[in-house]
C-alpha positions in Angstrom: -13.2 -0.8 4.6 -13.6 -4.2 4.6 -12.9 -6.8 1.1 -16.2 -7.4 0.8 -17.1 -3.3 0.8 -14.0 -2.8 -1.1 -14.7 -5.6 -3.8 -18.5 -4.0 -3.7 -17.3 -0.2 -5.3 -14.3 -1.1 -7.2 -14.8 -4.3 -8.8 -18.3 -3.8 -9.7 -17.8 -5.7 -13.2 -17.3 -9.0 -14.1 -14.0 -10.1 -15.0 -12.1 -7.1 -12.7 -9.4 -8.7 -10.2 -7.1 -7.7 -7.3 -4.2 -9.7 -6.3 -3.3 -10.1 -2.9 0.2 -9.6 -1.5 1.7 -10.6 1.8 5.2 -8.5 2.6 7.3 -10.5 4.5 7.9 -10.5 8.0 10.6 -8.1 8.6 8.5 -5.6 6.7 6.8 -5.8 9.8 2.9 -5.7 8.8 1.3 -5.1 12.1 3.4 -1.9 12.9 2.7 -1.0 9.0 -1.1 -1.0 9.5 -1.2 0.6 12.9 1.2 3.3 11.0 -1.7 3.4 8.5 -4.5 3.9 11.0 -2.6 6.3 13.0 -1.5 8.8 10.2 -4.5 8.6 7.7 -7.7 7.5 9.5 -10.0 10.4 10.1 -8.0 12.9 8.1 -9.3 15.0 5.5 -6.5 14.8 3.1 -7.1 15.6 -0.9 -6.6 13.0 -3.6 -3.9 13.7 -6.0 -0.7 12.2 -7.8 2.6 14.3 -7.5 6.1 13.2 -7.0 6.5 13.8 -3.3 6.4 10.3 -1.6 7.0 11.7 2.0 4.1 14.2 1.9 0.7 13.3 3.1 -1.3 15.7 1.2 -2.3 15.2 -1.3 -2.1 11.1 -1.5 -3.4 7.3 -3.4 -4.3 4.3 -2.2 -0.1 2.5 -3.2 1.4 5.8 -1.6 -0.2 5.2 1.8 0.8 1.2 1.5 4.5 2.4 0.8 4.3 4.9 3.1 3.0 2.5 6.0 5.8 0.2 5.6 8.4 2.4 4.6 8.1 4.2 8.4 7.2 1.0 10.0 10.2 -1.1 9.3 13.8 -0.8 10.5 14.7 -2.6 7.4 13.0 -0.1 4.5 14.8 2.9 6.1 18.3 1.2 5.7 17.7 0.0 2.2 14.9 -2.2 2.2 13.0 -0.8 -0.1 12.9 1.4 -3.2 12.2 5.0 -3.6 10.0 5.5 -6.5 8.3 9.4 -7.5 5.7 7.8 -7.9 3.6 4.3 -6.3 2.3 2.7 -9.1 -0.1 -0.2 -7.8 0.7 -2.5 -9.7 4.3 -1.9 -9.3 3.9 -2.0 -5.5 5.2 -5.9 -4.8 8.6 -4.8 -6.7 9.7 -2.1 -4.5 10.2 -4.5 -1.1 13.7 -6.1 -2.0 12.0 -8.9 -0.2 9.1 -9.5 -2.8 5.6 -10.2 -0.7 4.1 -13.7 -1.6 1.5 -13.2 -4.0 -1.5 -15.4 -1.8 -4.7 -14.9 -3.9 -6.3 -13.2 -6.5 -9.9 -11.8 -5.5 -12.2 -11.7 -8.6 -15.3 -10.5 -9.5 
């Protein structure tokens, strides 16, 4: 989906925002997205919250980002990163031990 789709069905009111984070490099972004693509595109998994952050099914929008770069960097699986239950969105920048740089704030 692209920002401008995205931005169209979630932030349909005025005054709504979404920050925008960049993980650094050795999170390894790239890998993290094609990670994405490759285990949740196309599938038909159910929406729900529980407290298993390996399982696919069901999953949230912040568990597939944690997910994605949990598997797709060297660094996360040796202590890069924290394990939460649960991927709380806005919590998302504070479980990289290498905070992503905050680059915008998209508004509506």
């Amino acid at each position: 989906m692209s920002i401008i789709d995205w931005a169209k069905k979630y932030m349909s009111k005025k005054g709504q925002w979404t920050k925008i984070y960049r993980p650094a490099a050795k999170y390894k972004p790239n890998t993290a997205y094609q990670w994405a693509i490759n285990n949740y595109r196309g599938k038909n998994y159910s929406y729900g919250i529980n407290t298993n952050i390996w399982s696919k099914n069901p999953t949230y929008c912040s568990k597939i980002v944690w997910q994605a770069y949990w598997y797709s960097s060297a660094t996360a699986q040796v202590g890069g990163m924290k394990q939460p239950l649960v991927v709380s969105p806005y919590d998302l920048p504070t479980y990289f031990n290498s905070r992503p740089a905050h680059v915008g704030t998209w508004s509506a």
